[in-house]
VOKOLVEX-960808 format. One record per atom (N, C-alpha, C): atom name; x, y negated, z negated. Coordinates in steps of 0.2 Angstrom, whole numbers. Layout:
N
a  X  Y  Z
CA  X  Y  Z
...
This chain:
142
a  X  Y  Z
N  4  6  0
CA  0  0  0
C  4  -6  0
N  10  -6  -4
CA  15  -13  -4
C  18  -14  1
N  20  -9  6
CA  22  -10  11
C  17  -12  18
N  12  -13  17
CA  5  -13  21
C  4  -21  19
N  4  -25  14
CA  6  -29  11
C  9  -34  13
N  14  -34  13
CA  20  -36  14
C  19  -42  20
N  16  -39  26
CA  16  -43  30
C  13  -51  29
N  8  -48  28
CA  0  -54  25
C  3  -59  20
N  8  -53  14
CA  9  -60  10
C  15  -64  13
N  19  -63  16
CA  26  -65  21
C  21  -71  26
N  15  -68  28
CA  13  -75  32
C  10  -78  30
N  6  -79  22
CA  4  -83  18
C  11  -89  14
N  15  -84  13
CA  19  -88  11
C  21  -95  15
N  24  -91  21
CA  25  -96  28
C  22  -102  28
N  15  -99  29
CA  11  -105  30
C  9  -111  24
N  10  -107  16
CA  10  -112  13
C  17  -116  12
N  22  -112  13
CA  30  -118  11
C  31  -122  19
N  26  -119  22
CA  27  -122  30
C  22  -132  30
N  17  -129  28
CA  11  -135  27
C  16  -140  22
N  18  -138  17
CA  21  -142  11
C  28  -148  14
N  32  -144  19
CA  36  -145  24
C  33  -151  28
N  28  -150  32
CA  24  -154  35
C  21  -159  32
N  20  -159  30
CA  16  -164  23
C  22  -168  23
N  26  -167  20
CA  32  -173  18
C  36  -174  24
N  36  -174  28
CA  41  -173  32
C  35  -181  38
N  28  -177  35
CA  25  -181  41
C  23  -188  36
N  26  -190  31
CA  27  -193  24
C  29  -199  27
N  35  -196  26
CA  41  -200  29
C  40  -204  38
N  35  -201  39
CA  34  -206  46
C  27  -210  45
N  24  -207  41
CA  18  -211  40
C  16  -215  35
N  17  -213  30
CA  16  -217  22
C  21  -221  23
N  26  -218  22
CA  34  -222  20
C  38  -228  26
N  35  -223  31
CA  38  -227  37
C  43  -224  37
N  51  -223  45
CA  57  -223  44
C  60  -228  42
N  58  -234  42
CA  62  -240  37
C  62  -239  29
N  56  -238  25
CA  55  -237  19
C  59  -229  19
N  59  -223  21
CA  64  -217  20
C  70  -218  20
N  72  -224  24
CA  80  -226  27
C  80  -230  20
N  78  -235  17
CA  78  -238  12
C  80  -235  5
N  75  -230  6
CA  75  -225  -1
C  80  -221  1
N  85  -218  5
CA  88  -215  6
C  94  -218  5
N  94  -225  8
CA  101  -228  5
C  103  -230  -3
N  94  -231  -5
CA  96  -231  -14
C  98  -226  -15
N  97  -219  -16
CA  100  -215  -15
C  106  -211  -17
N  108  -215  -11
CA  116  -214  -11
C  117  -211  -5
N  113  -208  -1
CA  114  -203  5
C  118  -207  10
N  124  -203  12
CA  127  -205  17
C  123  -207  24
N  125  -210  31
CA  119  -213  35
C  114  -212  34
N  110  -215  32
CA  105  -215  29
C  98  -219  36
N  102  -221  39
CA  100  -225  44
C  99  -217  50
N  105  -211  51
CA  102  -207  53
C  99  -201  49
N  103  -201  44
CA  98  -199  40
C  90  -198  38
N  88  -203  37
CA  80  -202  37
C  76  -200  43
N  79  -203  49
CA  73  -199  52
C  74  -192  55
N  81  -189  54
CA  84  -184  53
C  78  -177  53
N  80  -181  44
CA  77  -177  39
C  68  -176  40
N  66  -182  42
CA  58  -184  43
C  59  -176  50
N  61  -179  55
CA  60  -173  60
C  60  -166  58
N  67  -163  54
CA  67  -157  52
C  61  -155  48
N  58  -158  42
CA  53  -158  40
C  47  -156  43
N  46  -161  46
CA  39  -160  52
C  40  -153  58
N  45  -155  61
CA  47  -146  65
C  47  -140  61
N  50  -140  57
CA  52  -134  53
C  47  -133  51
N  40  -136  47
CA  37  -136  42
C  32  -131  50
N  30  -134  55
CA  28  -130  60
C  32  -124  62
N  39  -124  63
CA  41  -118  64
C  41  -112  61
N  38  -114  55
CA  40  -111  48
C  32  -105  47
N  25  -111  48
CA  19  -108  51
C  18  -103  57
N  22  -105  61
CA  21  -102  68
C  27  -95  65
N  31  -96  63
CA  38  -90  65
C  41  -90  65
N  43  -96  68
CA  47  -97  73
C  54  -97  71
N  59  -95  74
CA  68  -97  74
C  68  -97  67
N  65  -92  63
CA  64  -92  55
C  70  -91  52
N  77  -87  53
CA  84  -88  53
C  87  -95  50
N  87  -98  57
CA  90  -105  56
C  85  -111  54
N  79  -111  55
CA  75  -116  53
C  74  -115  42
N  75  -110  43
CA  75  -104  33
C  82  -111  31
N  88  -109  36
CA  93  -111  31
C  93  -119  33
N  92  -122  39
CA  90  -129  39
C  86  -132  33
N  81  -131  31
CA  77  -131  29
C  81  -131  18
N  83  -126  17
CA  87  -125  10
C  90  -130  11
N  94  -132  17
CA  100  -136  16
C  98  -145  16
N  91  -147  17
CA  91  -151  17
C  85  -151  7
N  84  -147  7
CA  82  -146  -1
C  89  -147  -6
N  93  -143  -3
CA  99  -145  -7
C  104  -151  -7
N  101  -155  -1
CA  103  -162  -3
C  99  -166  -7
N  92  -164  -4
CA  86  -168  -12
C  91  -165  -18
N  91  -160  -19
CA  95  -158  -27
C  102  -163  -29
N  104  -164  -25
CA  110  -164  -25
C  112  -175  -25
N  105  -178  -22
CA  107  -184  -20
C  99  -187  -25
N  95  -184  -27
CA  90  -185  -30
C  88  -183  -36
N  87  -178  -37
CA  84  -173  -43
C  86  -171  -48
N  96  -170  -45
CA  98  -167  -52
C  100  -170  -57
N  101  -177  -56
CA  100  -182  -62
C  96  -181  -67
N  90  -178  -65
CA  84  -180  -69
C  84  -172  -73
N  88  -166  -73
CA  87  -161  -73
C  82  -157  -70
N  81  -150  -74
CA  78  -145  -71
C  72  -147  -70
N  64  -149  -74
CA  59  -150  -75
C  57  -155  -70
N  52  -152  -64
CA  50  -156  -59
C  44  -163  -65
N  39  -161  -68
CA  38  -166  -71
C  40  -171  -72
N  48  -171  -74
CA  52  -176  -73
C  57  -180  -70
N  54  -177  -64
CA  59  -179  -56
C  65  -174  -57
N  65  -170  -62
CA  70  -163  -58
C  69  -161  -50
N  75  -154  -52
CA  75  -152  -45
C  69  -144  -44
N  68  -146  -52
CA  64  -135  -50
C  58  -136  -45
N  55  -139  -41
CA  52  -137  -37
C  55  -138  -30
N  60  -144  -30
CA  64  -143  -24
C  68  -137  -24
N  72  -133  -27
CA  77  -128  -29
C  70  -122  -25
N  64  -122  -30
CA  60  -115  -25
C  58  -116  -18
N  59  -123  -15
CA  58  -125  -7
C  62  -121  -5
N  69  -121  -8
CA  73  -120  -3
C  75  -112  -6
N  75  -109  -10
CA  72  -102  -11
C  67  -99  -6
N  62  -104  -7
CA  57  -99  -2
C  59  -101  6
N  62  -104  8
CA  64  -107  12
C  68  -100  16
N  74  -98  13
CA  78  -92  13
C  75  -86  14
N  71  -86  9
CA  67  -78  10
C  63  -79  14
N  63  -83  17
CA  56  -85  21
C  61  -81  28
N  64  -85  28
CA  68  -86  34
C  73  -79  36
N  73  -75  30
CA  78  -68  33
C  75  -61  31
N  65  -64  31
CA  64  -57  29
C  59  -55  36
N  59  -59  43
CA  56  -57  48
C  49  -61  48
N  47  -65  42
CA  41  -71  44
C  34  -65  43
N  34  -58  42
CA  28  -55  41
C  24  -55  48
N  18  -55  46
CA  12  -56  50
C  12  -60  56
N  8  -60  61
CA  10  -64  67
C  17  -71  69
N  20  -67  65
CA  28  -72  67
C  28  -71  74
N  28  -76  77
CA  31  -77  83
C  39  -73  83
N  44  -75  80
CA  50  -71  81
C  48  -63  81
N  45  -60  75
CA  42  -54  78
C  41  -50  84
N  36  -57  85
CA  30  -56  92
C  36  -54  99
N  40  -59  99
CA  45  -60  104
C  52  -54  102
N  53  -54  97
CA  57  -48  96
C  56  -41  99
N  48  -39  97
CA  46  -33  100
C  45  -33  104
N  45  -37  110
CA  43  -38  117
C  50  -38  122
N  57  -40  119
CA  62  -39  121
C  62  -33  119
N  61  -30  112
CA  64  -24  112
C  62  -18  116
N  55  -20  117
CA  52  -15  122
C  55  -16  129
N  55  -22  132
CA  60  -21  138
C  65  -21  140
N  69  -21  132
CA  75  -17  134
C  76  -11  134
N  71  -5  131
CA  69  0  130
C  69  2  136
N  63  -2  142
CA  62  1  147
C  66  -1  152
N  69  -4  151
CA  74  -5  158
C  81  0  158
């Protein structure tokens, strides 16, 4: 039964840390603006901040759909961690662990979920899947 499982919770997962990705990501182009992200970015401390932010707005918004759909679940997994572990790193860990208080514990399980998301094959209707086993079968046959 866990193994039957497995898929469904793999593409629930997806699509919730995928939605939460696109949510902020479409933040930063919408609420915030890239002038207001470039801003908050340079208080900060983030190095070009100027490409930085929209950068990171991009990755956000793409990934967060890549991440829904399947897709490039590998590189988009570790994109994705890496740019959490800048929020950790340039944002949150001042504040310690406790997201309550502007810690990093819910940024640190982005980019956890982010990894397992990303090197366990995306579950359920992943596109990578979908296209994996399509190659494999016509490598099969040819």
């Amino acid at each position: 039964m866990v193994d039957q499982a497995r898929p469904v919770a793999l593409l629930l997962a997806r699509i919730a840390i995928g939605v939460i990705f696109l949510v902020h990501g479409y933040q930063k182009f919408a609420t915030m603006g890239i002038a207001g992200t470039t801003k908050f970015f340079e208080s900060a401390g983030i190095p070009l901040a100027g490409v930085a932010a929209p950068a990171v707005a991009v990755l956000e918004v793409a990934g967060g759909l890549a991440l829904i759909l399947g897709a490039a679940l590998p590189i988009v997994g570790t994109l994705l961690a890496l740019d959490m572990i800048g929020a950790i790193v340039f944002v949150h860990a001042a504040s310690g662990f406790s997201a309550g208080e502007g810690g990093y514990e819910f940024v640190l399980a982005l980019a956890a979920a982010s990894l397992a998301i990303g090197f366990t094959g995306g579950g359920a209707l992943a596109v990578d899947r979908v296209l994996g086993r399509r190659r494999g079968s016509e490598t099969v046959s040819v």
